[in-house]
N, C-alpha and C positions, 0 to 999 in steps of 0.2 A: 534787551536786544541791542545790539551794536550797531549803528547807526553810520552804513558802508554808502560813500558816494558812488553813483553807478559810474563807470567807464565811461559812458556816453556823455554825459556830463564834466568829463574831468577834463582841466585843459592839458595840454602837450606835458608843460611840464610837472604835473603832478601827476600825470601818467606814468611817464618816463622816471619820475622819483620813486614811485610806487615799484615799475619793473626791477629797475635797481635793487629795491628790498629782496624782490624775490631771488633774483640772481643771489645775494647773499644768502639766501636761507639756504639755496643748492649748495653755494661753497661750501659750510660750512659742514655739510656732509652730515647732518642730525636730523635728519628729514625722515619721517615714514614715506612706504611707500603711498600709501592714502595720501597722505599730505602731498607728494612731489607730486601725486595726479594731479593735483587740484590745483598747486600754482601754475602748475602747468599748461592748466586752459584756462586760470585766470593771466598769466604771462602774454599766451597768446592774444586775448581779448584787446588788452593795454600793448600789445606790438600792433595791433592790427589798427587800431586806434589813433597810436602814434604816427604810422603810416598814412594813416589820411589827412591828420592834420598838415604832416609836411609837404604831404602831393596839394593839399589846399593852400598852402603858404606858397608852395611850388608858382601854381596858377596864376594867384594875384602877382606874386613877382613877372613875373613875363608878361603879365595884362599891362603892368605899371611900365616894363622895359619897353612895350612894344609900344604903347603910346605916344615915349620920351621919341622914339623912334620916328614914329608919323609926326612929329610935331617938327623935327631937323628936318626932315625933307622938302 
C-alpha cells in the first residue's frame, strides 16, 4: 500500500508542488477519463487547502501590520 500524506497535513508548499503534478498530468493530454476524475477532486482538495493556508498567512500578516500600527500611534 502507498503511503499517501493526507492534504490536510501537507504544508502550502507541497500542496502546491503536488497541484503542479497534476496540472502536468492534464497537459499532457494521456489521462483516462477515470483518472482525470480523480485528479480532479484530488486538485481541488490541495486548491482548497492552499487557499486557506494563504487566507491564514493573510491573517497573521495584518495582525503583525496592525500592531506595527498601534505601536506608531
Amino acid at each position: 500500500m502507498e503511503n499517501k500524506k493526507k492534504v490536510e497535513d501537507m504544508s502550502f508548499e507541497e500542496a502546491f508542488a503536488k497541484l503542479n503534478k497534476i496540472l502536468e498530468e492534464f497537459e499532457n493530454g494521456e489521462v483516462s477519463l477515470e483518472t482525470s476524475i480523480s485528479l480532479y477532486e484530488e486538485g481541488m482538495l490541495l486548491k482548497n487547502h492552499c487557499d486557506k493556508k494563504l487566507q491564514n498567512a493573510e491573517m497573521k500578516i495584518k495582525k503583525v501590520v496592525g500592531k506595527k500600527s498601534e505601536d506608531v500611534e
